[in-house]
C-alpha positions in Angstrom: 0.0 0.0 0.0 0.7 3.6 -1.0 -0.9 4.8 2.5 2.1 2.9 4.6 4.7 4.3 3.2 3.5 7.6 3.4 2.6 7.1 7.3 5.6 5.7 8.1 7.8 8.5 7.0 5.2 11.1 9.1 4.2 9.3 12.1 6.2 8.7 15.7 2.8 7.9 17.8 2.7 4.8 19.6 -0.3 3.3 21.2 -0.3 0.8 24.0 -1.7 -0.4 27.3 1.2 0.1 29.6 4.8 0.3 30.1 5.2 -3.3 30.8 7.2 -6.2 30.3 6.6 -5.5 26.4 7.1 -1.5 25.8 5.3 -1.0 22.7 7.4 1.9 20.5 10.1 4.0 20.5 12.8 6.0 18.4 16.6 6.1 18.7 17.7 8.9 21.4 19.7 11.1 21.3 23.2 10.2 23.9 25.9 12.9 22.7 25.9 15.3 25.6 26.1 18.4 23.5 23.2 19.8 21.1 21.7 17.3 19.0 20.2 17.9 15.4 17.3 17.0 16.8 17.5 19.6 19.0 18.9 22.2 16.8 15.8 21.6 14.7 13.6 21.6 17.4 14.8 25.0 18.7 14.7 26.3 15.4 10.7 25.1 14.7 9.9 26.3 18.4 11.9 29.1 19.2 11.0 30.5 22.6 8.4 27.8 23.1 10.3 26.4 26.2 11.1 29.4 27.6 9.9 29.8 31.2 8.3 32.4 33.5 10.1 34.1 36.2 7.3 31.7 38.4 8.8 28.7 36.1 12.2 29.2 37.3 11.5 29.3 40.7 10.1 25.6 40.4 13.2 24.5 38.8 15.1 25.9 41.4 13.4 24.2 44.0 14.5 20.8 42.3 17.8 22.4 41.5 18.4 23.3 45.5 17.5 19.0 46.4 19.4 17.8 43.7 22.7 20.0 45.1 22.1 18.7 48.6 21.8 14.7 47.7 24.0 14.8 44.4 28.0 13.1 44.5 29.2 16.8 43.5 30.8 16.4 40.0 32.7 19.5 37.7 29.6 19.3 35.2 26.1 20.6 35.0 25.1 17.7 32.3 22.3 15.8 34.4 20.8 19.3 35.5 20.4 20.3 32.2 18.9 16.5 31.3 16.0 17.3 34.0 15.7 20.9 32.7 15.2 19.6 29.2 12.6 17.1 30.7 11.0 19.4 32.9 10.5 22.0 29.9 8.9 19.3 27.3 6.8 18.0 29.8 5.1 21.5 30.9 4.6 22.1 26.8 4.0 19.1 25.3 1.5 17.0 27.6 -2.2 16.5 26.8 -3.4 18.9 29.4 -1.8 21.5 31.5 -0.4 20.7 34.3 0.8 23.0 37.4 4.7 23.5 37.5 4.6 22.9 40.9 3.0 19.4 40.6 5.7 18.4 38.7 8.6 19.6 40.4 7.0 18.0 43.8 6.7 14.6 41.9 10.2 14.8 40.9 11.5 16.1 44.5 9.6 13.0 45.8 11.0 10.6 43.5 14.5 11.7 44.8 13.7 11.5 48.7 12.0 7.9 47.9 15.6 6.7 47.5 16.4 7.9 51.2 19.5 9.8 50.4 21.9 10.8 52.1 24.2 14.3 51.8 25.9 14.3 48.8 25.4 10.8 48.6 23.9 9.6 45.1 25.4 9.5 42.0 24.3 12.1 39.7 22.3 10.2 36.4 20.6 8.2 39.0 19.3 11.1 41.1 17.9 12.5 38.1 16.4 9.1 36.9 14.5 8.4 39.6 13.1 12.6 39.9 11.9 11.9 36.1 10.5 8.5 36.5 8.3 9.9 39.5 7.6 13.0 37.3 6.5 11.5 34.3 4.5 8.3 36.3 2.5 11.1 38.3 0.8 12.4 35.3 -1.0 9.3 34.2 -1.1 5.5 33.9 0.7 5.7 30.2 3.4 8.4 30.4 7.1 6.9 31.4 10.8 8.2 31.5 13.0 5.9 29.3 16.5 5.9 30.4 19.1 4.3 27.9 18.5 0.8 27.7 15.2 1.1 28.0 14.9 3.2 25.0 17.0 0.5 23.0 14.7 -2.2 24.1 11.5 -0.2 22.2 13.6 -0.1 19.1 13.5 -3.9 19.2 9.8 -4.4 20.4 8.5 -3.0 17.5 10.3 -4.8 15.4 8.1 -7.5 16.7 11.0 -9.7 18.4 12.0 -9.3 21.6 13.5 -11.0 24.9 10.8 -11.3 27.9 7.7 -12.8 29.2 5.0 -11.8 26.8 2.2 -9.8 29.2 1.4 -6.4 29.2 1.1 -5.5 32.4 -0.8 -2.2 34.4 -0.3 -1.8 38.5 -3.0 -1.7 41.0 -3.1 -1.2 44.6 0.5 -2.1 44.3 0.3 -4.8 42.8 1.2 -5.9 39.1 -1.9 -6.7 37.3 -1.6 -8.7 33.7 -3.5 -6.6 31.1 -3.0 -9.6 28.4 -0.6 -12.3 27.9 0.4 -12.2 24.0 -0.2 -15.1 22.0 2.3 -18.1 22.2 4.7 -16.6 24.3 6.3 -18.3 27.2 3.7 -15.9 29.5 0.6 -17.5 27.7 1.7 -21.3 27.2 1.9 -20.6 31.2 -1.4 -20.3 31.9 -1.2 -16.8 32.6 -4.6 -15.1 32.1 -6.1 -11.5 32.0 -7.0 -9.7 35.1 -4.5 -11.8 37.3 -2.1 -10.5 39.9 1.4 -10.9 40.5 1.9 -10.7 44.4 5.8 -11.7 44.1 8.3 -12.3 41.7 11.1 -15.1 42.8 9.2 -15.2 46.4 10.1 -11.3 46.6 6.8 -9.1 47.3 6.2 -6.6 44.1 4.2 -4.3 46.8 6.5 -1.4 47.6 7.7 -1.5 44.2 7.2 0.5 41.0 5.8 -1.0 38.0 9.1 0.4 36.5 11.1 -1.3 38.9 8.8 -4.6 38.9 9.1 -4.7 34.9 12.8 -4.7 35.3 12.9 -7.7 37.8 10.7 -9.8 35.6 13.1 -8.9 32.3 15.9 -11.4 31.7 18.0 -13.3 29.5 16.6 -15.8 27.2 16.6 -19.2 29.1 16.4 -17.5 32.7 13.8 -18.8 34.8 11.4 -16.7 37.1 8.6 -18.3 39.4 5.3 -15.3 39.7 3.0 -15.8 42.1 -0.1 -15.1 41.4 -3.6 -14.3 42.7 -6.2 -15.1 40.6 -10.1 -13.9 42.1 -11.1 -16.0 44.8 -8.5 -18.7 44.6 -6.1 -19.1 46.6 -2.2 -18.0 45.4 -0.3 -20.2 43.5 3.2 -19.8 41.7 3.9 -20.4 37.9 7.5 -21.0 36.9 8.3 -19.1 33.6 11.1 -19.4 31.1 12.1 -16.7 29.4 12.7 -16.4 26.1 13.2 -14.7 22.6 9.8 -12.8 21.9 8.9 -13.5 18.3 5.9 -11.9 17.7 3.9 -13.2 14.9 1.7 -9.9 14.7 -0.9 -11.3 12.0 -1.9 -15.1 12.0 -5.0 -16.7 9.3 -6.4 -19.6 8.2 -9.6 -20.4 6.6 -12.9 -22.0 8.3 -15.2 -23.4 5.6 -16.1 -20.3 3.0 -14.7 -18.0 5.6 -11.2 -16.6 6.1 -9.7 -16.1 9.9 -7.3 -13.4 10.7 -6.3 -13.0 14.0 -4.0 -9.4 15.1 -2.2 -10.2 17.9 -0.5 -7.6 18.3 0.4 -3.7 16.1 4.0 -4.0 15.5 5.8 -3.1 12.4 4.6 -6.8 10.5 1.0 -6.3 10.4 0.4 -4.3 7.5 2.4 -6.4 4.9 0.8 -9.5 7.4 -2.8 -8.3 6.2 -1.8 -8.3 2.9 0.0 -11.8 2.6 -3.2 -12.8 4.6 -6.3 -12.1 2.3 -3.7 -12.9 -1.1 -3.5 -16.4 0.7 -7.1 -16.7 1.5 -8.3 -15.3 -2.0 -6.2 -17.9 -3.5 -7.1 -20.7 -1.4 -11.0 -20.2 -1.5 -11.1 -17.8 -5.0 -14.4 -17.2 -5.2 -15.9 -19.4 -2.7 -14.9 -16.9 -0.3 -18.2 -15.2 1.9 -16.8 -13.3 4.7 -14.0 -12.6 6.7 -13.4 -12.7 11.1 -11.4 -10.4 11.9 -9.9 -11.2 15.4 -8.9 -8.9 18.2 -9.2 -10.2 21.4 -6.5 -9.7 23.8 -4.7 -7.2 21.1 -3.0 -5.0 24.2 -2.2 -2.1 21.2 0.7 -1.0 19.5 1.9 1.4 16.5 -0.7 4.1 14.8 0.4 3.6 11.5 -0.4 0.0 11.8 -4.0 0.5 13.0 -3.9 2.5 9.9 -3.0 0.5 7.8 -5.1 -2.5 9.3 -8.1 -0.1 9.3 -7.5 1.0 5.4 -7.6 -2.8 4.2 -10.9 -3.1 4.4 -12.2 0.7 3.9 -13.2 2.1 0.7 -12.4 5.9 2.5 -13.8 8.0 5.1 -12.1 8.8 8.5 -10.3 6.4 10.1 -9.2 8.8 12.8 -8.7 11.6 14.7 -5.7 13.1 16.7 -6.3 16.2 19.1 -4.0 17.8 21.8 -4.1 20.6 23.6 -4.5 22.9 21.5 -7.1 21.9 18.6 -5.9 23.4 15.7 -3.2 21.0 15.9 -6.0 18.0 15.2 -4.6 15.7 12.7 -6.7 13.7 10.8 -6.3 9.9 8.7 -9.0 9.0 6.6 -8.4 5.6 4.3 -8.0 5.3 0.5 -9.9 3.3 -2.3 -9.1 0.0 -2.0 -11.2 -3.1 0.0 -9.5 -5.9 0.9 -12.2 -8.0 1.6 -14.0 -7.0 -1.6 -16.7 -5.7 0.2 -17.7 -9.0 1.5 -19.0 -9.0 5.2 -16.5 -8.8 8.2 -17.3 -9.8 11.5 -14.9 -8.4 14.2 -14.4 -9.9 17.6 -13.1 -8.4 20.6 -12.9 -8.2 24.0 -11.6 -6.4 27.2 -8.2 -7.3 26.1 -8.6 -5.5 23.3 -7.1 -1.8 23.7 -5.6 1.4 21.9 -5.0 0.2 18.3 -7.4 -2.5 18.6 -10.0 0.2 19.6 -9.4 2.7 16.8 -9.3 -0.6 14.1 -12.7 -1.8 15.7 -14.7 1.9 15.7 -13.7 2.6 12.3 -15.2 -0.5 11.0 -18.4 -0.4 12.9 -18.6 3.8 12.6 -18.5 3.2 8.7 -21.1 0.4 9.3 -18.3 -2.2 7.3 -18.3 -4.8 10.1 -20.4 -5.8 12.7 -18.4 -5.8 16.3 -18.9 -8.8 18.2 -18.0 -9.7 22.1 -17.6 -8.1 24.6 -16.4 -4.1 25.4 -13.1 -3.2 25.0 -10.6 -1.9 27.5 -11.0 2.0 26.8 -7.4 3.3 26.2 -7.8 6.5 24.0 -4.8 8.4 24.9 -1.6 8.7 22.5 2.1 8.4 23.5 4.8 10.1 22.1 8.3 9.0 22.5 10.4 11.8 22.5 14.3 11.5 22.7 16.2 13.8 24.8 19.2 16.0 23.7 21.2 14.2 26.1 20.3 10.7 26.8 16.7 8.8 27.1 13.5 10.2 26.0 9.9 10.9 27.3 7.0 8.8 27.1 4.4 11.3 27.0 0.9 11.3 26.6 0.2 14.0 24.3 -2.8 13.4 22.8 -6.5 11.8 22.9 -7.7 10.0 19.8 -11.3 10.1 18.1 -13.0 7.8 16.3 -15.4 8.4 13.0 -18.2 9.5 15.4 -16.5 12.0 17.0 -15.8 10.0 20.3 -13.3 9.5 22.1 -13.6 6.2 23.3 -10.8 6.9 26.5 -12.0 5.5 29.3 -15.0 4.2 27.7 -14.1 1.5 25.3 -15.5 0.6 22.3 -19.1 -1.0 22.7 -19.8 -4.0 20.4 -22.9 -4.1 18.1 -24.0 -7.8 19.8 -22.5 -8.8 23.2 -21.3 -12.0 23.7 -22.0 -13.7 27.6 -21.4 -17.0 29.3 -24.1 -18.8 30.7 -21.6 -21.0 32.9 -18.6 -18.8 33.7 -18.3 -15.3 35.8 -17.0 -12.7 33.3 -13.5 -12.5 32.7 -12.2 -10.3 35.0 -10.1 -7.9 32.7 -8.7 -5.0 34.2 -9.9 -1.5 32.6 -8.0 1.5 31.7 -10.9 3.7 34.0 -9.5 1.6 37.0 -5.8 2.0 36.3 -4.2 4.4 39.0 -3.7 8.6 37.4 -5.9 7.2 34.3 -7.0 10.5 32.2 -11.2 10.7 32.6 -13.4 10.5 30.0 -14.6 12.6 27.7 -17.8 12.4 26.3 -20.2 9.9 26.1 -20.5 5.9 26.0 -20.7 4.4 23.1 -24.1 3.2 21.7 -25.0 -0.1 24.0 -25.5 -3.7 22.1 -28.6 -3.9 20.3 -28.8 -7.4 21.8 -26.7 -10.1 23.9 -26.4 -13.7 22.9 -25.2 -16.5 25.0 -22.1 -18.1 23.1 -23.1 -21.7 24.3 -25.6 -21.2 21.7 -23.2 -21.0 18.9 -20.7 -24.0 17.4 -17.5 -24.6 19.4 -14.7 -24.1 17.1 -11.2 -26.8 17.8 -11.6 -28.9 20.7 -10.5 -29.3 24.7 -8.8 -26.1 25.8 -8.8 -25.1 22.1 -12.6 -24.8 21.7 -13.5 -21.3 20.7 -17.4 -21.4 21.0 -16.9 -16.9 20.4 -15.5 -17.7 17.0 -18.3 -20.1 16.2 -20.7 -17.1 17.1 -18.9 -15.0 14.7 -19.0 -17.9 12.1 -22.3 -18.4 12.6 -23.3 -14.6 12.3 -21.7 -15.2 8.9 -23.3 -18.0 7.7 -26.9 -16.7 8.5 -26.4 -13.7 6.5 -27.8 -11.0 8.4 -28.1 -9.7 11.8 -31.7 -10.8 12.2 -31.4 -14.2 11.1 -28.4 -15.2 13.1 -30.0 -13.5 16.8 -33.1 -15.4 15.7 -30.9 -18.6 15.2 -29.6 -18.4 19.2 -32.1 -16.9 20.9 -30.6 -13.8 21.5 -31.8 -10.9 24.3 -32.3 -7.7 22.8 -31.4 -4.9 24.7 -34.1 -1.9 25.4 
């Protein structure tokens, strides 16, 4: 596609759960300690936009003053000017304004968290620590990437990486698993959505970062590492993990009878040439017995823009995709799609769940907004807010939320989630009990309004259990099914479906 290459050579948004045991994006920083080009450029596009107030300097000073008292004294300014650089960006750039003073007690915080003593902590870890408690204090999503960290992104996106394979969010101290990604070490486990990790090698995780917890729970390839973990009522049990080599296969397919599969499992840098390798193999393998198209993304934690893009232009003839707005909102940017289906226009039925966040989100609103696919399970996990990685003249870079996202209706589905057409329930099972980005701790509020309820709820022991044992899929035989009935009527009438009032 035309509409890739043109987005890849524009965009540096990144869209993702949390900064977890997966980081989703990133760009190369910046680590000469003079003026970058990146810089230079920036100063040059921005002139006096990081200039601060008399009142702005006064903050700074404040963290200036700590930092002299608990620093190793050194013969250069370098790590003062690293926060400075920070601290500026931060006050411009972030989705909504925040109050110098906020930000420079969060970073003060962050230092005396470490229980320093006088002129007793190396410099570049001072200053780490006063960003990471900057950054983390403005929402669930927003992070301070030292170094390594920032060379790790470079990787994940690439869709092979060294880890676990969960996406991962904190609450009440805890580290909660947002989704385990498909056939990683993580997921042949057992791990599950919505489960806690208590300890980590018998050590608790409470009194820890999710930063810090992340970084315990990386390792080399072969390592083992026993979680324990809480899971609802049950009591706490412990699952020994291997790590390993992350090879994400982003776009996986098949074909069911007259139908083609595709499941996302997650938006790294593979899934647009994935979609297209996809249908070419489906189109060949069923030609024209082909009658519709699932289109899986259930437990898809997120990922690139672009790539949501992309995925969202396969199977759109044009129209608005979406929507970008900051602070300010003459700065919205907007992505519509280009001529050019895909699917050829046949029917698409597109599953998803509370797993299914950010990318996932804008790919599934698109569709049902344009009224190309019905959305079937259950509602999404409700990240809206975009992430910016920003490297720093000096070293590192921010992970900043600087933007909400809106979908063809004019929503912003942040907080809310994305509402499927029919709603999928168990008669035998509690619901899963995915964590939601409302819940998450500094989460940005809503918006605007919901998203249009279900016209109707359907019981999936009703529908065909797709594979067998562990394997059976009785949510994909609904979607099937929806499929082979032909329209929405027929198939609630098939399985006895509640309509909702």
């Amino acid at each position: 596609m035309v509409f890739r290459r043109i987005m890849r050579k524009t965009l540096i948004i990144t869209l993702g759960i949390a900064a977890g045991v997966s980081l989703l994006s990133s760009l190369s920083g910046c680590q000469n300690e003079g003026a970058s080009p990146l810089r230079i450029a920036a100063d040059i596009i921005h002139g006096d936009e990081y200039a601060l107030s008399q009142d702005s300097m006064a903050e700074l000073k404040r963290f200036n003053a700590v930092y002299h008292k608990y620093a190793i004294p050194v013969s250069d300014s370098r790590q003062l000017k690293h926060f400075s650089d920070s601290f500026k960006r931060v006050r411009i750039r972030y989705v909504r304004p925040v109050s110098d003073r906020d930000l420079i007690d969060a970073a003060i915080k962050g230092v005396t968290e470490l229980n320093p003593k006088l002129k007793s902590v190396p410099p570049a870890e001072l200053v780490e620590s006063a960003l990471d408690a900057m950054l983390t204090s403005l929402d669930a999503h927003s992070s301070y990437l030292n170094p390594q960290e920032l060379r790790e992104t470079n990787v994940v996106t690439k869709g092979e990486f060294g880890g676990l394979g969960i996406e991962v969010s904190m609450e009440n101290g805890l580290v909660k698993v947002i989704s385990p990604i498909a056939d990683t070490p993580a997921d042949r486990a057992g791990i599950k959505p919505g489960d806690l990790i208590t300890h980590t090698d018998g050590a608790p995780v409470q009194g820890k970062t999710l930063k810090q917890a992340v970084r315990i729970m990386r390792g080399q390839p072969g390592q083992a590492i026993v979680l324990t973990i809480k899971r609802g009522e049950m009591k706490p049990f412990d699952v020994k993990v291997v790590r390993a080599v992350i090879k994400v296969r982003s776009v996986r397919w098949r074909t069911e009878g007259d139908f083609g599969y595709v499941q996302i499992a997650s938006f790294t840098e593979k899934v647009e040439t994935g979609i297209e390798t996809a249908m070419a193999d489906i189109h060949k393998k069923l030609g024209v017995r082909l009658k519709g198209i699932v289109l899986d993304l259930r437990n898809n934690p997120g990922g690139l823009l672009d790539q949501a893009l992309a995925l969202s232009d396969a199977f759109l003839e044009g129209g608005r995709i979406v929507s970008v707005r900051g602070r300010n909102a003459e700065n919205e940017r907007v992505f519509d799609a280009y001529e050019g289906d895909l699917a050829g226009g046949l029917p698409i039925v597109v599953l998803i769940n509370g797993g299914s966040a950010s990318a996932s989100e804008i790919v599934a609103s698109a569709l049902k907004d344009h009224k190309r696919a019905i959305v079937l399970g259950a509602r999404s996990y409700g990240k809206g807010s975009v992430q910016t990685i920003s490297p720093l003249p000096i070293e590192g870079a921010l992970r900043l939320t600087t933007q909400l996202y809106y979908v063809p209706s004019g929503r912003s589905i942040q907080a809310h989630g994305v509402t499927p057409d029919i709603r999928l329930v168990s008669a035998n099972q509690k619901p899963e009990p995915f964590p939601r980005e409302a819940d998450a701790p500094g989460a940005l509020p809503a918006v605007n309004g919901e998203d249009v309820g279900p016209r109707a709820s359907v019981t999936e022991e009703n529908c065909p259990a797709i594979g067998e044992g562990d394997k059976a899929d009785r949510q994909l035989g609904c979607a099937l099914m929806l499929l082979k009935s032909g329209s929405t009527e027929k198939f609630l009438a098939s399985v006895g479906s509640r309509l909702n009032m």
